[in-house]
N, C-alpha and C positions, 0 to 999 in steps of 0.2 A: 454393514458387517457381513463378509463369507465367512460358512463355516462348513465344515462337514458334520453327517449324518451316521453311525456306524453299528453295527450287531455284528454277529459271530462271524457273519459271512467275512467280514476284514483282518483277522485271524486273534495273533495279539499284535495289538497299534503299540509299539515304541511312543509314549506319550510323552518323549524329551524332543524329541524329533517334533510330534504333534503339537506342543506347545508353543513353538518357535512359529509353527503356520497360522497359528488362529488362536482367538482370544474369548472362543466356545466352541461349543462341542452338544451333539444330542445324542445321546444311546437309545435303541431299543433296549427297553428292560423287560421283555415279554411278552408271550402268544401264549392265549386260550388259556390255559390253568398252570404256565410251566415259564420262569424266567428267562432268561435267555445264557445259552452259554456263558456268553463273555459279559456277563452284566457286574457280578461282582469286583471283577479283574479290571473293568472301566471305569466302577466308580471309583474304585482304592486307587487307581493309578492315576483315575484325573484331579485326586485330592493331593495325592502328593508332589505333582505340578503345581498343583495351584491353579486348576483350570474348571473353569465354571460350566455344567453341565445342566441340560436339560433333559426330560426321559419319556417315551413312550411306546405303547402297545399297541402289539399288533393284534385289531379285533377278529375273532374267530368263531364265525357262527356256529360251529359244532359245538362251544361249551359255552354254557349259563352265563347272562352278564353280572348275576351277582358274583359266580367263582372267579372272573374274569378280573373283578372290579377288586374284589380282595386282595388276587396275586398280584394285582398293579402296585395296589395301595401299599402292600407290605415293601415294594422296594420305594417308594417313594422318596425317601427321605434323602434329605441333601438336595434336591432337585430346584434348580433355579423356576420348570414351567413344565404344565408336563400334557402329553397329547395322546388323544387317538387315533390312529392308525386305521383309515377305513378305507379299503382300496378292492378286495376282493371277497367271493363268497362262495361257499361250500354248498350252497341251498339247502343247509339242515336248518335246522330246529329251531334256530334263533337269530336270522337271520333277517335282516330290513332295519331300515336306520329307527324304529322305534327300539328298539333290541339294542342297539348300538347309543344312543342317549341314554338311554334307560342306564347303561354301563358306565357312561360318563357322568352321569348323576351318582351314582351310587361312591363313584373316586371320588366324588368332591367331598361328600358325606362321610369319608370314610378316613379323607386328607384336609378337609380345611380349604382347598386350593382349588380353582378355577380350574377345566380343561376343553382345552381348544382341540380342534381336527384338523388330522392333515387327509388330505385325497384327494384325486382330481378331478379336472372338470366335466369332462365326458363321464365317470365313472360315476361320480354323483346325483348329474343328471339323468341318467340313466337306471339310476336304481332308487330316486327319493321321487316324492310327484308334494308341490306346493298344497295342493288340495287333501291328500289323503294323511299327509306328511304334516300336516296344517301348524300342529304344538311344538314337533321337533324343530319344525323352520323357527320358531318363534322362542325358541332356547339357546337354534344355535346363533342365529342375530346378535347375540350376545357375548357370544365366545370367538376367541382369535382363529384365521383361519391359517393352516399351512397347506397351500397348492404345490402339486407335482405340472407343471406344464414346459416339458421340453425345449431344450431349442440350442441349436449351436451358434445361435446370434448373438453372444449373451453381450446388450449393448444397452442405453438409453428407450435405443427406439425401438428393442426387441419387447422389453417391459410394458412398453405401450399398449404393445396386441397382444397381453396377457388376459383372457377373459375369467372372468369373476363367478363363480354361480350364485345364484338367490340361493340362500336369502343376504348374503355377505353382499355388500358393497366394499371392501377391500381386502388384500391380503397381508398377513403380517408377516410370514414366511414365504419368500419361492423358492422352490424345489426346481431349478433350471438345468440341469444333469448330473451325470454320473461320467466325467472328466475320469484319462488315464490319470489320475495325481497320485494315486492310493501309495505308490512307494516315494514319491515326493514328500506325504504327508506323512508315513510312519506304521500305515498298515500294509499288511502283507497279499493284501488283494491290488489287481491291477488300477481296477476303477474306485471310484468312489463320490458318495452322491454327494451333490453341494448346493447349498442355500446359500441365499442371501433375505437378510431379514430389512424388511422396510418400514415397518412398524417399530414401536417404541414402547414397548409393555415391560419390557425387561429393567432392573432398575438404573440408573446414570452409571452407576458405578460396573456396572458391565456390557453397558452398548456406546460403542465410542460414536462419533459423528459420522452422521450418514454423508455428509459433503463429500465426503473423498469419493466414495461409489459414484456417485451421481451431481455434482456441483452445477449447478446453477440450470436445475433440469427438472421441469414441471411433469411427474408421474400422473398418468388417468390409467385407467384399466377400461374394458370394452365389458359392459354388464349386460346378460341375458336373462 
C-alpha cells in the first residue's frame, strides 16, 4: 500500500481528488501543546470520503510530554494508528528519547491505543545510545516502527539497502520521499511525502495485498 503523509504545509487537500489516489492517508494532528492547522478540516474531509486515516505528532522538546500527550490524545479519535514524530530537537528542557517515550506512554494511557515512531536512521542513532537508553529501547522493540530513509530508487532492490536501527528489526512504514505529486494528489503543495507500508498491523479491511508492490520478492533490511 502508497500513501501519503499531510499537515498544514499541503494547504487544503481536495480530498475527492485524494481519495481516487489512495486508499489511506496519515495527518499530523499536532506539535508541542497546539494542534495542527489543518487537522480538523482533514479529519471532516477524510470522513466524508470515506477515507481511512492515521495521525501523529510532532514531538517538541520545548513543552512537557505530559501537555504534549494530552493535546495528541484529545484529537485522537477516529484514528486508524497513531505515531510519534521524533526527528529533531530544540535542546530545551525536555528533550532525549526518555522524554519522548515518557510522551508515548502517557498517549496510550490516555487513548487505549499502541503508538509507534516514526524517524530516521541517522537521527535516531545519533541522539538514543542502547546503554543509557537501555528501557526505552526495550518499549520501543515493541512498537511499530515508521523510517524516513530517502531515495529516488524506489524499486525492490532499493528496499533492500534500507537500514533498520536497534532496537527494531523491521519497519512497518517507509518514508521513501517527498515526490512532485502534491497537485496530482489533491494538495496545493508541490511535493508531497509518501510511504509505503510493509507491515501488516492495520486491520484486512484496510491494507489490500502487498503483492502488487512487490510480487514474488523476498524483502531483508540491513541491521546496525
Amino acid at each position: 500500500m502508497k500513501f501519503p503523509d499531510v499537515s498544514h504545509w499541503q494547504g487544503d487537500v481536495n480530498f475527492d481528488v485524494m481519495k481516487s489516489k489512495t486508499d489511506y492517508i496519515i495527518f499530523k494532528a499536532s506539535q508541542g501543546g497546539f494542534p495542527d492547522p489543518k487537522i480538523t478540516r482533514n479529519k471532516w474531509e477524510a470522513k466524508r470520503v470515506g477515507l481511512p486515516y492515521g495521525l501523529y505528532h510532532f514531538y517538541d522538546d520545548r513543552v512537557s510530554p505530559s501537555r504534549q500527550a494530552e493535546t495528541f490524545a484529545s484529537l485522537a479519535s477516529g484514528a486508524v494508528e497513531l505515531w510519534c514524530d521524533w526527528e529533531s530537537s530544540y535542546s530545551s528542557e525536555f528533550a532525549g528519547l526518555k522524554n519522548v517515550v515518557s510522551f508515548m506512554e502517557r498517549v496510550e494511557e490516555l487513548t487505549g491505543k499502541s503508538v509507534g515512531m516514526y524517524t530516521g536512521y541517522y537521527w535516531f542513532l545519533g541522539n538514543s545510545s542502547a546503554i543509557t537508553n537501555a528501557s526505552q529501547y526495550r518499549y520501543l522493540a515493541d512498537r511499530p516502527l515508521w523510517l524516513a530513509w530517502y531515495t529516488n530508487d524506489f524499486t525492490p532492490k532499493e528496499i533492500e539497502r534500507v537500514r533498520i536501527p536497534k532496537p527494531w528489526t523491521k519497519m512497518e512504514i517507509w518514508q521513501y520521499g517527498t515526490p512532485s505529486l502534491g497537485a496530482e494528489m489533491g494538495a496545493e503543495s508541490i511535493e508531497i511525502d509518501m510511504n509505503l507500508r510493509v507491515g501488516n498491523t492495520l486491520p484486512e479491511s484496510v491494507v489490500p495485498s502487498l503483492e502488487a508492490n512487490f510480487a514474488g520478492v523476498r524483502v531483508e533490511y540491513r541491521k546496525v
